[in-house]
N, C-alpha and C positions, 0 to 999 in steps of 0.2 A: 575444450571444457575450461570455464572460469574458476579458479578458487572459490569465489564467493557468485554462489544463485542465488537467484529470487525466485519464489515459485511464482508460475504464471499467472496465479491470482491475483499475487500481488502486481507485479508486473502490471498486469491489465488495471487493477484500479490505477495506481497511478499514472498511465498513461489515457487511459480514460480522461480522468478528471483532471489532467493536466488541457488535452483535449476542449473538454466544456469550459473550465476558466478562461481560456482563448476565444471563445467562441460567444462570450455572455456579452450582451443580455438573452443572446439566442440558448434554446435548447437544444441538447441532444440526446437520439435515442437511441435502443441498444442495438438496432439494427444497422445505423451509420459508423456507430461506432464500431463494432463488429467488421464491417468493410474498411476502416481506416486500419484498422489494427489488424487483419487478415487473423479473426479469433472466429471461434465456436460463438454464434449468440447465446446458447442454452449456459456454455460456462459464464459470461458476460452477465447474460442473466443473473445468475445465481450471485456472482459478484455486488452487483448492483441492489441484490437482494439483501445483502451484508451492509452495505452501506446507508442503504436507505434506512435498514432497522437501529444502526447508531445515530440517525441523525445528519450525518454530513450529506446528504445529497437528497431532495424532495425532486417527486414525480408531479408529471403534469399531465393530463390528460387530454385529447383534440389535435388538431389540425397542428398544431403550432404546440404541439406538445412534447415531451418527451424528460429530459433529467436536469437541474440546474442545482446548484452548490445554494446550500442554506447558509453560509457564511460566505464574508468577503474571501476570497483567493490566498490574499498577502494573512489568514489564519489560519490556512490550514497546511499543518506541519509532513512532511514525508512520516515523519515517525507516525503520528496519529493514525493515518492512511495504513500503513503497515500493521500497527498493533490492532488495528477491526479486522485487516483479514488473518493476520498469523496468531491475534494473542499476543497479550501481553510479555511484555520483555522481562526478563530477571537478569540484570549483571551478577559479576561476581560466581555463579556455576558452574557446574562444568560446562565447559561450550560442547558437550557432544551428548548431553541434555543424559548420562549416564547419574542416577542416586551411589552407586558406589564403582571403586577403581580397583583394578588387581594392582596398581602400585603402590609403594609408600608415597614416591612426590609422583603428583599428576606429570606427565609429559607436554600438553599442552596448555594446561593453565593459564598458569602465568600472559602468556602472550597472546594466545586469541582470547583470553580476557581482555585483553588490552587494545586488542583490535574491534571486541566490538565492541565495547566500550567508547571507541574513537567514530565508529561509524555509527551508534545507536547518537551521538552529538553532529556527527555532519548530519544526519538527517533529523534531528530536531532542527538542525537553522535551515534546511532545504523546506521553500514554501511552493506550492500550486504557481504562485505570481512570480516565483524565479524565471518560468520558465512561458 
């Protein structure tokens, strides 16, 4: 088990659309993708369902159809990708997403503030075209 997970939504977007950036000007659809990623289509699905309703990814329909990136690659941020499938981030809270504490000082405040803090910035600079 890792410290820090990603739920597999996320996960699968981003490797999705890291995926399709590689692969442009061709398309890709949920069911290749789904084979490359050894995922559930239906969850894929659903994913793709998220993303297409912000924007970042238009449907194509035919032979030669399937999903491609409504912006250039080198735009689209890891964060961005993240906050359509998890939600918007808030620094600074408690990181274990609790309204109130049974202590006077929080015990992990301080530092996994500061950690995600550090990784809510590596993945603003992490792009689709990094990779």
């Amino acid at each position: 088990m890792n410290l820090v997970n990603l739920s597999e939504a996320t996960s699968l977007a981003l490797h999705s659309l890291v995926l399709i950036a590689k692969k442009q000007p061709l398309r890709m659809n949920v069911k290749v993708l789904a084979e490359k990623l050894n995922a559930s289509q239906a969850h894929l699905a659903k994913v793709f369902q998220k993303l297409s309703k912000a924007g970042l990814v238009k449907s194509v329909r035919g032979p030669a159809g399937g999903f491609e990136l409504n912006k250039p690659a080198d735009q689209i941020t890891f964060i961005e990708i993240y906050e359509i499938i998890e939600g918007k981030i808030v620094l600074g809270k408690c990181p274990l997403g609790k309204s109130q504490c049974p202590f006077q000082k929080c015990i992990f405040s301080p530092e996994l503030n500061k950690i995600s803090a550090n990784l809510y910035e590596i993945f603003k600079k992490m792009k689709l075209s990094d990779f």
